[in-house]
C-alpha positions in Angstrom: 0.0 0.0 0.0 1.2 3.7 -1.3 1.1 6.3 1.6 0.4 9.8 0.3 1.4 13.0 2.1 -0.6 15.7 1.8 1.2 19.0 2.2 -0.5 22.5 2.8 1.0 25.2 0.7 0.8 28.7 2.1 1.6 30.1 -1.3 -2.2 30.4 -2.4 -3.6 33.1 0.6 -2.7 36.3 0.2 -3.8 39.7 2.5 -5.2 41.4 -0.4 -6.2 44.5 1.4 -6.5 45.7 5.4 -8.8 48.6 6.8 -9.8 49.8 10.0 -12.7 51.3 10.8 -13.9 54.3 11.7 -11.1 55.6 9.1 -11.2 58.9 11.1 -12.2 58.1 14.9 -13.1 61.1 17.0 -13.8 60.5 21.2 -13.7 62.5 24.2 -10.6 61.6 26.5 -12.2 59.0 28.9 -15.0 57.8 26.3 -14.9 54.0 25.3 -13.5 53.5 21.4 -14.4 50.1 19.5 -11.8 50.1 16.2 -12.9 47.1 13.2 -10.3 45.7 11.2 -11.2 44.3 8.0 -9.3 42.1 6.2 -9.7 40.5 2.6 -8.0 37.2 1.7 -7.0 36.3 -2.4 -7.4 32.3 -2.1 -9.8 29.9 0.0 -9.9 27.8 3.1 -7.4 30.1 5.1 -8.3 32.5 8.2 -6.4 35.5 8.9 -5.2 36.4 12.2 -5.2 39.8 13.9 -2.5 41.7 15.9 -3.6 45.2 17.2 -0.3 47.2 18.6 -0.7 51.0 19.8 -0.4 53.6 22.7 -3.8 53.3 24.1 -4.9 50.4 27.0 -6.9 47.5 25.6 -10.0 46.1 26.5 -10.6 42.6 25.2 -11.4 41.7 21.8 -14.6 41.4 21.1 -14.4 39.1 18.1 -11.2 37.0 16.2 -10.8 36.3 12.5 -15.0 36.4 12.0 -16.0 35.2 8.4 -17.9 37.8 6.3 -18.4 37.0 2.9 -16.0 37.0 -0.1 -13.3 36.0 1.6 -13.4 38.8 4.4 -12.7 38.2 7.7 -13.0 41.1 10.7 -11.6 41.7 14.1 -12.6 44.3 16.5 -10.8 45.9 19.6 -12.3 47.5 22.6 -10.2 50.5 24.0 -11.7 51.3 27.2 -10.9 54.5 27.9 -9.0 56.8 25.7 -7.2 59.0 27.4 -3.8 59.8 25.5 -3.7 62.9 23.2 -4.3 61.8 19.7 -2.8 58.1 20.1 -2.1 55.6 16.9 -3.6 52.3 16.6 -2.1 49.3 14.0 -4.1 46.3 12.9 -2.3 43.7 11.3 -3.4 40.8 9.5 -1.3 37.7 8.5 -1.7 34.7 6.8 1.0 32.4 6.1 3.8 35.0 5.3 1.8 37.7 3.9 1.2 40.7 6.1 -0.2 43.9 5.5 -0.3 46.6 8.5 -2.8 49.8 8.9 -3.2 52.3 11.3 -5.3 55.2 12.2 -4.6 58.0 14.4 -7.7 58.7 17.1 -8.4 62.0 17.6 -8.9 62.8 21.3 -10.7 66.0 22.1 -10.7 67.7 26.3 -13.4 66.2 28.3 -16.6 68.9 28.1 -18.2 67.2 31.3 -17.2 68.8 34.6 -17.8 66.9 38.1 -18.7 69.9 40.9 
């Protein structure tokens, strides 16, 4: 009997594009932020995953690598409380050895609410 070895190539996925969404987020320092990275993968069968860096403090995700359809897959991230003065925030999503990287710069405007 002939054994035959099935061997995954990671030459057919590709990160065809990456986006994060809002493109232009706007909060008042303190206020919760949810970011939602998109990503869309040339090929089939293969999942993404998602690596958020930045200079904010996390919450947890709220989601990993979820399906969408044509071969998009999204990933969100909860930042608690945004309290740095316009901070960045990079998604990154990887398959294989393809990577693409975005980022969006949150703009953070002086808390208007004032505790007497």
């Amino acid at each position: 009997m002939q054994s035959i070895k099935l061997i995954f190539t990671c030459v057919m996925f590709v990160v065809s594009s990456v986006s994060i969404y809002p493109i232009n987020p706007e909060v008042v320092a303190g206020e919760s932020l949810t970011l939602t990275c998109t990503a869309t993968i040339t090929g089939r069968g293969g999942t993404p995953s998602f690596t958020w860096t930045g200079q904010v403090s996390r919450g947890p995700l709220q989601g990993q690598a979820v399906p969408g359809s044509n071969n998009t897959f999204t990933d969100m991230l909860r930042i608690e409380r945004v309290s740095q003065h316009n901070p960045s925030v990079q998604c990154m999503a990887s398959i294989c050895s393809s990577t693409l990287t975005t980022s969006v710069t949150i703009s953070v405007s002086g808390n208007s609410v004032i505790n007497v």
